[in-house]
N, C-alpha and C positions, 0 to 999 in steps of 0.2 A: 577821603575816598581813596582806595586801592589802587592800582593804576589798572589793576586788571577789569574795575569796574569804571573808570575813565575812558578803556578803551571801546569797551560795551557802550557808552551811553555816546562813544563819539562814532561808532558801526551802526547805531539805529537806524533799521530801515536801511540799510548800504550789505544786508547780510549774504547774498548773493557775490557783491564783490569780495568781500572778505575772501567766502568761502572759494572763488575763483586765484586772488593772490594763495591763498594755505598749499591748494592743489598746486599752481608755479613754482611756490618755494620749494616744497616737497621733490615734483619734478627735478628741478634746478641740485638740489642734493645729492637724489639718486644718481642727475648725471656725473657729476663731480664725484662720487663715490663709486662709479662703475654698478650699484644696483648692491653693494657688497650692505648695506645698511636700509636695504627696503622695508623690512618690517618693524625697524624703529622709525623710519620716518612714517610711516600707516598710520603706527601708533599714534605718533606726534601728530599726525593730521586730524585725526581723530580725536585725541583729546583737543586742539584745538578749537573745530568745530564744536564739542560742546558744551567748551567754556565760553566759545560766541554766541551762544545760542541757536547757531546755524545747522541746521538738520537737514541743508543740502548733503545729500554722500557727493564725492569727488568721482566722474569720471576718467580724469586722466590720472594716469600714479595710480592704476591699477594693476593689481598681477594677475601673470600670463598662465599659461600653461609651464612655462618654465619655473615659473616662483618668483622671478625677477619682475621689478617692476616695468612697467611700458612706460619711456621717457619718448616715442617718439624718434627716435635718435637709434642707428645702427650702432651695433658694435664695435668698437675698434680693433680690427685686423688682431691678431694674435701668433 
């Protein structure tokens, strides 16, 4: 068995938490990246979810009106 189908059969029934850690790591990225890598991390969230089988969408680690993602977290001074 794959590890990507170990990690499926050890998420069963938990797919809500999954899909709540994808959206933190995600988060946690973007801040560490200043947002400069938001639509790679989408993507990755994305494909993520639906290789878990999770068909939750993420609310948080969504973009603004800016393009940047919403981490929550103000800018740093500039």
């Amino acid at each position: 068995m794959s590890v990507m189908g170990k990690l499926k059969h050890m998420l069963k029934g938990h797919e809500d938490q999954a899909g709540q850690g994808i959206d933190k790591t995600g988060d946690f990225v973007d801040g560490r990246t200043q947002g400069k890598h938001s639509g790679q991390v989408d993507s990755a969230q994305e494909r993520l979810r639906r290789q878990m089988g999770s068909e939750q969408t993420g609310q948080t680690g969504q973009t603004g009106q800016t393009g940047q993602a919403d981490t929550g977290r103000e800018d740093p001074p500039r």
